[in-house]
C-alpha positions in Angstrom: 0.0 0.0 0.0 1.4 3.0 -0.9 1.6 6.2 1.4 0.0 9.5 0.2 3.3 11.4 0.2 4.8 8.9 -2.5 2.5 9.6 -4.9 2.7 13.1 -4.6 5.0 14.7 -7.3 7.6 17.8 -6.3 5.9 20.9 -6.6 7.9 24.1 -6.8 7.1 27.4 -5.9 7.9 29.2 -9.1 7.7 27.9 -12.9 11.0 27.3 -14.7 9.9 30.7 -16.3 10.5 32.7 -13.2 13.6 31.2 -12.6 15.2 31.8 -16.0 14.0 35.4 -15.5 15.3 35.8 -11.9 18.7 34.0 -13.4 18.7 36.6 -15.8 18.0 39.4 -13.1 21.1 38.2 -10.7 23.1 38.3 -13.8 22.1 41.8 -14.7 22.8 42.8 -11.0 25.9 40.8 -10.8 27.1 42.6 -14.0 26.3 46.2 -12.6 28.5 45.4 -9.6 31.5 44.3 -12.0 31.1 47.8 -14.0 31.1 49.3 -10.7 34.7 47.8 -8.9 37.8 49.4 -10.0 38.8 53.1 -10.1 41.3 52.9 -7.1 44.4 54.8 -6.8 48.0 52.3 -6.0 49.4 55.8 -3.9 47.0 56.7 -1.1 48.5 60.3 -1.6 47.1 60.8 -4.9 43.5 61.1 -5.6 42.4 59.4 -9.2 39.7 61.3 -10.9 38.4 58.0 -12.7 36.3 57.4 -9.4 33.3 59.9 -11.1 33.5 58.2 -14.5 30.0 58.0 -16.2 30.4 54.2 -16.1 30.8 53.9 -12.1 28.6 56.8 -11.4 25.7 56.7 -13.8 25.8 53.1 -15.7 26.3 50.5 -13.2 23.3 52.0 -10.1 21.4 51.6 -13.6 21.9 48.3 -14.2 21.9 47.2 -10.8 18.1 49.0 -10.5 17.1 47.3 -13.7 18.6 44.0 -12.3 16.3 44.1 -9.4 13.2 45.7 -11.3 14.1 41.7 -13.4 13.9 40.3 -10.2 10.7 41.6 -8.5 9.5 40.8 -12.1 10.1 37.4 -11.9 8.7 36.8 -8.7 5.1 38.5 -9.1 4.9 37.0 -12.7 1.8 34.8 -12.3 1.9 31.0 -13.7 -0.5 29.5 -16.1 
């Protein structure tokens, strides 16, 4: 005799939908922190102006908002 929990199949909380989108949004995010890293000065003595590039100031907290805009996305898209 078989037990109720056997016959049961795995359900998931998500579709494999939302977790190609949310793959997709930790990517984006990821990618906005790699744009972001760099910049540094080697002498603490002298300041580096490539701190306030467009890339690290305007670019990357961009893609990092659209990365998690992908995310919330992917968790409030309804299934089928």
């Amino acid at each position: 005799m078989k037990n109720n929990n056997e016959e049961q199949k795995q359900e998931f909380l998500f579709e494999g939908i939302n977790y190609k989108i949310l793959l997709i949004g930790i990517a984006v995010i990821a990618l906005g922190f790699i744009l972001m890293s760099g910049g540094g000065s080697d002498d603490p003595n002298v300041f580096n102006e490539e701190v306030f590039n467009f890339r690290r100031i305007r670019l990357a907290p961009t893609t990092v908002l659209i990365g998690f805009g992908i995310t919330i996305y992917s968790i409030f898209k309804k299934s089928k």
